[in-house]
VEXVEXLUM-658123 format. One line per 5 residues: their letters; for each residue x, y negated, z negated of C-alpha. Coordinates in Angstrom, 2 decimals. Example, Ala and Ser with C-alpha at 12.3 -4.5 7.8 and 13.67 -1.06 7.14 Angstrom:
BEGIN
AS) 12.30 4.50 -7.80  13.67 1.06 -7.14
REM end
This chain:
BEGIN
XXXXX) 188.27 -314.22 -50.62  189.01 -310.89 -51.69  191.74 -308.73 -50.42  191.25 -306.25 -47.64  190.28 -302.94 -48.90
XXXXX) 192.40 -301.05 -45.95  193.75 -297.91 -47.25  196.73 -299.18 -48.93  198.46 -302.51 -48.10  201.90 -302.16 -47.68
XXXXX) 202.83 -305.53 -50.13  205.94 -307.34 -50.54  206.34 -309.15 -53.97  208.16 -312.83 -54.09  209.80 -314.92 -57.01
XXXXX) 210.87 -317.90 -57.72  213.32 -318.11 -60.09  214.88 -321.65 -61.20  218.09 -322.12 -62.56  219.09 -321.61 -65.91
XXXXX) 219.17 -325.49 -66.10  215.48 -325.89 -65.28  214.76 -322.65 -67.25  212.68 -322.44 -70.85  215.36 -321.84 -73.44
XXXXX) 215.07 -317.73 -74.51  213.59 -318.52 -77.76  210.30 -320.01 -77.13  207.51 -317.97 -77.13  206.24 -316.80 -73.92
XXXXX) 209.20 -317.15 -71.79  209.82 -314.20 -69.50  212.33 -313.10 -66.97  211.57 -313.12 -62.98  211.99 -309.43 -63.43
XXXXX) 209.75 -309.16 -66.04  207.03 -311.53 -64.26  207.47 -309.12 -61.26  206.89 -305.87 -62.97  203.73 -307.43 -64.01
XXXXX) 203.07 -308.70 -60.82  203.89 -304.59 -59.30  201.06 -303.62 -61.86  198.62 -306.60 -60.35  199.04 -305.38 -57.17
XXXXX) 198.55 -301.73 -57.54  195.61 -302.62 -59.34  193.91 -304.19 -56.14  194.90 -301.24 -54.02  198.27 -302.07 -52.85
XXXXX) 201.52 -300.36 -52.50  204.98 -302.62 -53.33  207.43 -301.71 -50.72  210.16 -304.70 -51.46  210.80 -307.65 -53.52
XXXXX) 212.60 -310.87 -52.92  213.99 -313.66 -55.46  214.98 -316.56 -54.43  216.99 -318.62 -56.46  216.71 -322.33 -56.47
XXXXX) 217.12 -325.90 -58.20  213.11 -326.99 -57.73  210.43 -325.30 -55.50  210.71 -326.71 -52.18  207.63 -328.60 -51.50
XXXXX) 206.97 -327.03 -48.13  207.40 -323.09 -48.27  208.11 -322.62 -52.27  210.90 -320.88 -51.57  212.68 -323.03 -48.75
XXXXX) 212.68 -322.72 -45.05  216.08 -320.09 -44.45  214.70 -318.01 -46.90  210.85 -317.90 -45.08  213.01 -316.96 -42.37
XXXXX) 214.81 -314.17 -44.17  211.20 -313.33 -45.65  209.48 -313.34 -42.16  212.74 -310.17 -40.96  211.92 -308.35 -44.17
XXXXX) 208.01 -307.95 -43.58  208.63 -307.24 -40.12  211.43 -304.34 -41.12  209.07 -302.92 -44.11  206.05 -303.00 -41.74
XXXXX) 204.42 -304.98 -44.37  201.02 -306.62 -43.96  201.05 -308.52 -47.50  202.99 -311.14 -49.21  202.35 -312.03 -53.05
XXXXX) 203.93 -314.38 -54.49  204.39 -314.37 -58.58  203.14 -318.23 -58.85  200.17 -320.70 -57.59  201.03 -321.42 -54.24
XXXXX) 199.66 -325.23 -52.70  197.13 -325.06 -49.91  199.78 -326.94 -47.85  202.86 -323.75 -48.70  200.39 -320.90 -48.29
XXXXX) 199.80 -322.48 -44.79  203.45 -323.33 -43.87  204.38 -319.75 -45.09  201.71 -317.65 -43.13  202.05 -319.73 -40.04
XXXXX) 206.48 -318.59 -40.80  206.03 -315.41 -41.65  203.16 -314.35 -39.47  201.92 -312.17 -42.07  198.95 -312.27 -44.83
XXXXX) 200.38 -314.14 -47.79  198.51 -314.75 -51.44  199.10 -316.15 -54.35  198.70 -314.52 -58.28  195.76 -316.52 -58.63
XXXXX) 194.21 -314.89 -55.72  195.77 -311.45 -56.50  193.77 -311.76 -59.91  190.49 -312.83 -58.63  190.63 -310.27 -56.46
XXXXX) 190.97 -307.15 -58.88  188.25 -309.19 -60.53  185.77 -309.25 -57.95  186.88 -305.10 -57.66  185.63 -304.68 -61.69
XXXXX) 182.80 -307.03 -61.90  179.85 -304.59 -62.27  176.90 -306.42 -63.62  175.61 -309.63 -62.02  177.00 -312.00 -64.31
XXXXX) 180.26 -310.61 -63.71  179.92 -310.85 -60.50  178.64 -314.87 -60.66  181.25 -315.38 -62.72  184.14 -314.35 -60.35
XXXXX) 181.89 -315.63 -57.30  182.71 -319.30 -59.03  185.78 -318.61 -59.59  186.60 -318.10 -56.22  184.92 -320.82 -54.61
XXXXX) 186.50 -323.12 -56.87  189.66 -321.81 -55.57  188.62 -321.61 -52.38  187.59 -324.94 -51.68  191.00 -326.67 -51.29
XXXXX) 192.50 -324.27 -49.38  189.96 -324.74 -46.67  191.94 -326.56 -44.33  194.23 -324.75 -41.76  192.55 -321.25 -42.81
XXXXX) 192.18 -320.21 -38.55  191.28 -322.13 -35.63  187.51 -321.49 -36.58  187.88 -324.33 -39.74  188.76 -326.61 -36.87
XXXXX) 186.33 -326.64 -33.79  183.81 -329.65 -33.63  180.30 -328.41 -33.72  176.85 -330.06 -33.25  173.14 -329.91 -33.15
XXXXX) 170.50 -328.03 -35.22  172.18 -327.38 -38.64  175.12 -329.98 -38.58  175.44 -333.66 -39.64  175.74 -334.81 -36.47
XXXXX) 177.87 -334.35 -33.10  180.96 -335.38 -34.83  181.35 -332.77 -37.41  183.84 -330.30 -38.07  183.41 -327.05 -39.02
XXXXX) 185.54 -327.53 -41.77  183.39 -330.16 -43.13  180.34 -328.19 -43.50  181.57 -325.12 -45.03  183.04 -327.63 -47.96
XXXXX) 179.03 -328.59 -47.82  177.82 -324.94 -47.82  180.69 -324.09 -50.43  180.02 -327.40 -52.95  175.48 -326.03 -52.52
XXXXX) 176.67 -322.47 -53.80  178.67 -323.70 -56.64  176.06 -325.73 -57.68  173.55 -322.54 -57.43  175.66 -320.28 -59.03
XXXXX) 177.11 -322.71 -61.77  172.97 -323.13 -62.40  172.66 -319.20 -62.53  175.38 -319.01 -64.80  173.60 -321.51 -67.35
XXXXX) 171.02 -318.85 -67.18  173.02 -316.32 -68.03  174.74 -318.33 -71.48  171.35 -318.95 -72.58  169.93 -315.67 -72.54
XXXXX) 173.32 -314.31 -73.72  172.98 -317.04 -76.95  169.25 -315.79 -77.14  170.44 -312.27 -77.18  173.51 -313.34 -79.91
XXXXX) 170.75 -315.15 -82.19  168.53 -311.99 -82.66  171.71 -310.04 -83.34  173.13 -312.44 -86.04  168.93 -312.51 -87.64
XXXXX) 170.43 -309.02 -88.72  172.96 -309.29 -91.41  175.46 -307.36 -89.57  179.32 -309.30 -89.05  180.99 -309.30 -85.63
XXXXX) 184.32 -308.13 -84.62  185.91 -308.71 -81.69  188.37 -306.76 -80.02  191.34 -309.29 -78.28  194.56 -308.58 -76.67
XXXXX) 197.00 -308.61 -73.61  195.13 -306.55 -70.34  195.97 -302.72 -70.39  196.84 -302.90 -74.21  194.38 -300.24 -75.21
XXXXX) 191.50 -302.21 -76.04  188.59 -300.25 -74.57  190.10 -297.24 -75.76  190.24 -298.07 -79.03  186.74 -299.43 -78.48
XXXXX) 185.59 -295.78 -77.50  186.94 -293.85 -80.83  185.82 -296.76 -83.61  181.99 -296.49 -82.02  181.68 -293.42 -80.31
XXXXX) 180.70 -295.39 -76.72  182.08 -294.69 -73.49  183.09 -297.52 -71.82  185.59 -297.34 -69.25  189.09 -296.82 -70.72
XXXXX) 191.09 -297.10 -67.53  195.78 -297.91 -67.36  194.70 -299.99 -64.54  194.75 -304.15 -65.46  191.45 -305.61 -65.85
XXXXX) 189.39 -302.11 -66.03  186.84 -304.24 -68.49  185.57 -307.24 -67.44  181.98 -307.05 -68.79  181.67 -307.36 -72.78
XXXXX) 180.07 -304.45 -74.51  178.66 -304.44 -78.30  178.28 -301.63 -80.13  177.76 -300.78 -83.94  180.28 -299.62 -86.24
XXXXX) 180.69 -297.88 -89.64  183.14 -298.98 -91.90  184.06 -296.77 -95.07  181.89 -299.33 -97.61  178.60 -297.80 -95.28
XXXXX) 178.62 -301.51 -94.25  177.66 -301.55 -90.64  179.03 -304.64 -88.24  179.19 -304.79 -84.67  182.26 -304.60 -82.24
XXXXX) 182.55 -306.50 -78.82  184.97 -305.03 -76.12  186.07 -308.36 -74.16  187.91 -308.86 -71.27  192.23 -308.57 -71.19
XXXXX) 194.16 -311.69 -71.47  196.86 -312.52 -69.06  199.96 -314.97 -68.28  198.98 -317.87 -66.36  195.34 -316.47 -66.14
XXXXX) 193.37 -318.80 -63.44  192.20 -321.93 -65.34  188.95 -321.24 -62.84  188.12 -318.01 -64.36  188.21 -319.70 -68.17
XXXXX) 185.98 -321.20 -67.40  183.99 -319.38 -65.31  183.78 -316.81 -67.78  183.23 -319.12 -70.43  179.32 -317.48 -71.31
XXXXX) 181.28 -314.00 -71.86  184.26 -315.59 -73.72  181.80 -316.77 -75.99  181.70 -313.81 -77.78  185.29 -314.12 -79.33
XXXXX) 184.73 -317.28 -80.31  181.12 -316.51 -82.76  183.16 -313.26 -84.17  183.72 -313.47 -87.43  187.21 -311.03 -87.33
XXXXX) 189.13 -310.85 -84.45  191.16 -306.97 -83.86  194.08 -308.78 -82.15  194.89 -305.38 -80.01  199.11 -305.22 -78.83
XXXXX) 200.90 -302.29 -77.10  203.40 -301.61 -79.53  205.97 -299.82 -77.23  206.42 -303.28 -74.42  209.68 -304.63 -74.61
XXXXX) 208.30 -308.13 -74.70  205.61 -307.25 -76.92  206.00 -310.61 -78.91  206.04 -312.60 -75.87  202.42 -311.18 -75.11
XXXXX) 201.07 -311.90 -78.21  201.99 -315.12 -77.61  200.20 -315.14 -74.50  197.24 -313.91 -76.32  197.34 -316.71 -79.15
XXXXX) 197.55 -319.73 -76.17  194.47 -317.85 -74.44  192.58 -317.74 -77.71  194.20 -321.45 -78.45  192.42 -323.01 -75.11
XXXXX) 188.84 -321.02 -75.60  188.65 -322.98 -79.16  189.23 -319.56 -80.98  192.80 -320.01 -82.41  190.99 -320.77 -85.93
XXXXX) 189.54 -317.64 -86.10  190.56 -315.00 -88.82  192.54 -312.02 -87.34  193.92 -308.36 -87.99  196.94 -307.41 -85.64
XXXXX) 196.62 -304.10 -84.37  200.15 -302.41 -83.14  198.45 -299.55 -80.62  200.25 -297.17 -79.16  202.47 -295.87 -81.74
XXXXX) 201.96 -292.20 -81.10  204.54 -293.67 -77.43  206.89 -295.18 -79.81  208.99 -292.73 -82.38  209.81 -293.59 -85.43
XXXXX) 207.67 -296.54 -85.16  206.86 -296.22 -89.02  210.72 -298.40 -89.45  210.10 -300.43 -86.08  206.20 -301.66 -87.06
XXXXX) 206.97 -303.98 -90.01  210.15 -305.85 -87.99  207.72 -306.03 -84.67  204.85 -307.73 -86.52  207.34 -310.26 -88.29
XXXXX) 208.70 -310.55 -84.74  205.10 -311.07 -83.23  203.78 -313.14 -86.16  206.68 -315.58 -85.72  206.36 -315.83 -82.27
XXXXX) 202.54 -316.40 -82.75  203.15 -319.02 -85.41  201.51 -317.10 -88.10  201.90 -317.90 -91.89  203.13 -315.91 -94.47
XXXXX) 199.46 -315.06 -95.25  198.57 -313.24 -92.16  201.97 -311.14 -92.54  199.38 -308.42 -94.25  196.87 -308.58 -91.38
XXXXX) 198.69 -305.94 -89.89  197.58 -302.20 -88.79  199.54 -299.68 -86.65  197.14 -297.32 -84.82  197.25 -295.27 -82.03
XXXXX) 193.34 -295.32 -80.36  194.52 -292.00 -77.74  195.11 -289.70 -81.41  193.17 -291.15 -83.66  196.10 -291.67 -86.32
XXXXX) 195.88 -294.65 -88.43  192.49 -295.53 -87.09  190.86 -294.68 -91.02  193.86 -297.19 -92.38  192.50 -299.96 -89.71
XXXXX) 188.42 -299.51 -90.86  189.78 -300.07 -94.20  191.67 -303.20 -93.32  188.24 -304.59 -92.04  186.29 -303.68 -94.58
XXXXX) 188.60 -305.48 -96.83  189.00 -308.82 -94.44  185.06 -309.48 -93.54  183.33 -311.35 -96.21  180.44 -309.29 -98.39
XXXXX) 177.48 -310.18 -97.64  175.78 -310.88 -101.16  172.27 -310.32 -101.84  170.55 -312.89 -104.17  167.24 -312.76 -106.03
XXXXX) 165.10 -315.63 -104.03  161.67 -317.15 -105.06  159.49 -318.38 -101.18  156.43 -320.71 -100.40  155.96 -319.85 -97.00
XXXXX) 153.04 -321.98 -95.25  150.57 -319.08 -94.10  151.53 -321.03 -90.40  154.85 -319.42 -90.77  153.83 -316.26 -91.52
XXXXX) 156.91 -314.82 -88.93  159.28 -315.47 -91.87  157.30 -313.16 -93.96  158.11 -310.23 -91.31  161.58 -311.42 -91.42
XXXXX) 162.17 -310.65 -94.90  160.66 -307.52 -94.78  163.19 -306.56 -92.18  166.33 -308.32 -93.24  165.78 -308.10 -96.51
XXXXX) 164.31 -306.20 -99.85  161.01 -307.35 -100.97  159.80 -307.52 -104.86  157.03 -309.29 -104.76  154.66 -311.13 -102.31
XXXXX) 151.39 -313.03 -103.49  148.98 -314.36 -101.00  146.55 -318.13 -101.78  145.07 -320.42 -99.65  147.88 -322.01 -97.85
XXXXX) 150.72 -320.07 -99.13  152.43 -316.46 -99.08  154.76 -316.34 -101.89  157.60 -313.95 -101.89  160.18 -312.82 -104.19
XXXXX) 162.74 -310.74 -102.48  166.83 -309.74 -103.05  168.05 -311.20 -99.63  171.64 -311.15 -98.18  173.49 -314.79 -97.93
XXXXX) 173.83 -314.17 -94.04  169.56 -314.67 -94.09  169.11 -316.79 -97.34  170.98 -319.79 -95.32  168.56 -319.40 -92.62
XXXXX) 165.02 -319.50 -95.02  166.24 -322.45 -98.06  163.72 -324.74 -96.81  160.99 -321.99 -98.25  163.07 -321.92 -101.53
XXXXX) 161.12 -322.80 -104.42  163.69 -321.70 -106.96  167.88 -321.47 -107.17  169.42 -317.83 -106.01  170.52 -315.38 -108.84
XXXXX) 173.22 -313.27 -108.18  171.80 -309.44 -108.17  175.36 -307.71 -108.03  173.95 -305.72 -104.92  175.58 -305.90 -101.64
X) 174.75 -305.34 -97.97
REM end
């Protein structure tokens, strides 16, 4: 599935670009010209090792339902490889197994689509072994259609020990072998969630809120990651450096600590199979209680991205979470002081914000360090406090564990021991109070202390 890793492939980029009658109007969100979509689609493919030595357009009514881009212009494609000496075709849009057939058996040359492109780079990042199940699903999912056609191999009858019978094709069982390992992985991947829900329960016994960091791919986020916790994951300019989520602790000015998770980059169109293939890891946006809504300040569609980002975050069930918009990159972008507030009404209207969230907004730069104090502040103000309250407990000596529990998570005045009972008065945040009322023997009383 993935892309050879020659020294660089010489790659030709293709578009499809409808007419303006069958276009999106310009004002809603998320439109984006072919040129635009192509630039983007440059970036992809340097990011998997490729060099872009051409682009085509092709301008039409409807995509042809053969080639895409209709059979004079296959032609016209088919001279251009050959006179570029180019040994890749990508095409900016999600080619059917029947077009990526018709157009490789045209063209005579390697041709993918942006799904594959992305899966790819994908399996390039993955470093730990649920990132690599994770794109390993992906791809068989998208492989699986597109079996038919792929060589004369898929083809040739075979028989005997390890087949169905005389009459099978070849192309029948690798669909068998294909549907077994999605099975396997999609069970190793269950795996995976639960001990990643194991690991999120022992982090949320400790009263310590979550914020996740969100945004377009290549917007900064692992940077900015890096200088509010001192870690060192990889900040790379290449799309899709971070796939695997990292969660680290971080100080904010009240000497509250919380933690921060460094997720994967969002992206147009991103492959529906690699939602939900990475649904265990996506996970962690949507338990955070803040999410750090990261933007490059200095794109020209800027707003469009965000609006990207809010669909993304709208299909993984997180579009109800709270958020802080963080405008990164300022130190690229002078006199960004005048240009921040119109850009964030800009992005906030494109986003569908209300009026409320037209605060939520923080202008950083994560490479200087300059307005990264301002931002800290921000969240100190938008997470909740987490209230200690003066609580009476008769704990069953059977559930002694709770007991140890306190004593970690919270402040302990006062524990008396009988026959059947440990009784425990202790000043314990709300975050742990909600997990221990069935032990409460009397109402909480505010102690004006804070965690």
């Amino acid at each position: 599935m993935a892309l050879a890793r020659s020294a660089q492939e010489r790659a030709i980029l293709v578009g499809l670009d409808l007419k303006r009658a069958h276009r999106p109007a310009p004002s809603v969100p998320g439109f984006e010209t072919v040129e635009e979509s192509l630039h983007e689609l440059g970036l992809l493919a340097g990011s998997a090792g490729a060099v872009v030595v051409d682009r085509l357009v092709q301008i039409r009514g409807a995509p042809d339902a053969a080639t895409l881009i209709g059979a004079g212009k296959a032609q016209e494609l088919r001279a251009l490889a050959a006179a570029q000496r180019a040994d890749l075709i990508i095409f900016d849009c999600n080619l059917a197994p029947t077009q990526l057939r018709n157009l490789e058996k045209t063209v005579r040359c390697k041709v993918v689509d942006r799904t594959q492109l992305i899966l790819d780079i994908f399996a390039r990042r993955a470093r730990t072994r649920e990132g690599h199940l994770q794109v390993g699903l992906a791809q068989l999912n998208y492989l699986l259609p597109r079996l038919a056609g792929r060589g004369v191999t898929m083809s040739r009858l075979g028989g005997g020990i390890g087949t169905r019978g005389p009459g099978e094709t070849k192309l029948e069982t690798d669909r068998r072998r294909i549907y077994r390992r999605i099975r396997r992985i999609g069970q190793e991947l269950e795996l995976v969630r639960a001990a990643r829900a194991t690991q999120r329960r022992k982090r949320q016994a400790v009263p310590l809120a979550t914020v996740a960091l969100v945004g377009y791919t290549n917007a900064g986020k692992s940077t900015l990651f890096n200088r509010l916790t001192g870690a060192g994951v990889l900040a790379d300019a290449r799309m899709f450096a971070t796939l695997d989520p990292t969660v680290r602790q971080m100080q904010l000015p009240s000497n509250r600590g919380v933690l921060l998770s460094d997720t994967v980059g969002f992206i147009r169109n991103l492959p529906t199979t690699l939602v939900k293939a990475f649904r265990a890891t996506l996970e962690e946006v949507t338990e955070a209680a803040l999410l750090l809504h990261v933007l490059d300040v200095g794109a020209p569609n800027a707003a469009e991205l965000a609006a990207h980002v809010v669909e993304v975050l709208r299909e993984i069930g997180a579009e109800g979470s709270q958020q802080l918009l963080v405008l990164n990159k300022i130190d690229l972008v002078p006199g960004h002081e005048s240009q921040s507030d119109a850009l964030a009404r800009r992005i906030l209207g494109a986003t569908g914000a209300g009026e409320g969230a037209a605060r939520r907004v923080a202008a950083v730069s994560a490479r200087t360090g300059e307005g990264l104090p301002e931002l800290a502040g921000l969240i100190d103000e938008l997470l909740p406090v987490d209230v200690a309250q003066t609580v009476r407990y008769r704990i069953p000596l059977a559930d002694a564990a709770m007991v140890h529990q306190l004593h970690e998570s919270a402040r302990v005045l006062r524990s008396e021991y009988s026959a059947e009972f440990i009784e425990v008065d202790a000043e314990v945040p709300e975050s742990i109070r909600r997990r221990l009322t069935s032990y409460e023997v009397n109402g909480p009383s505010p102690t004006g202390a804070h965690v």
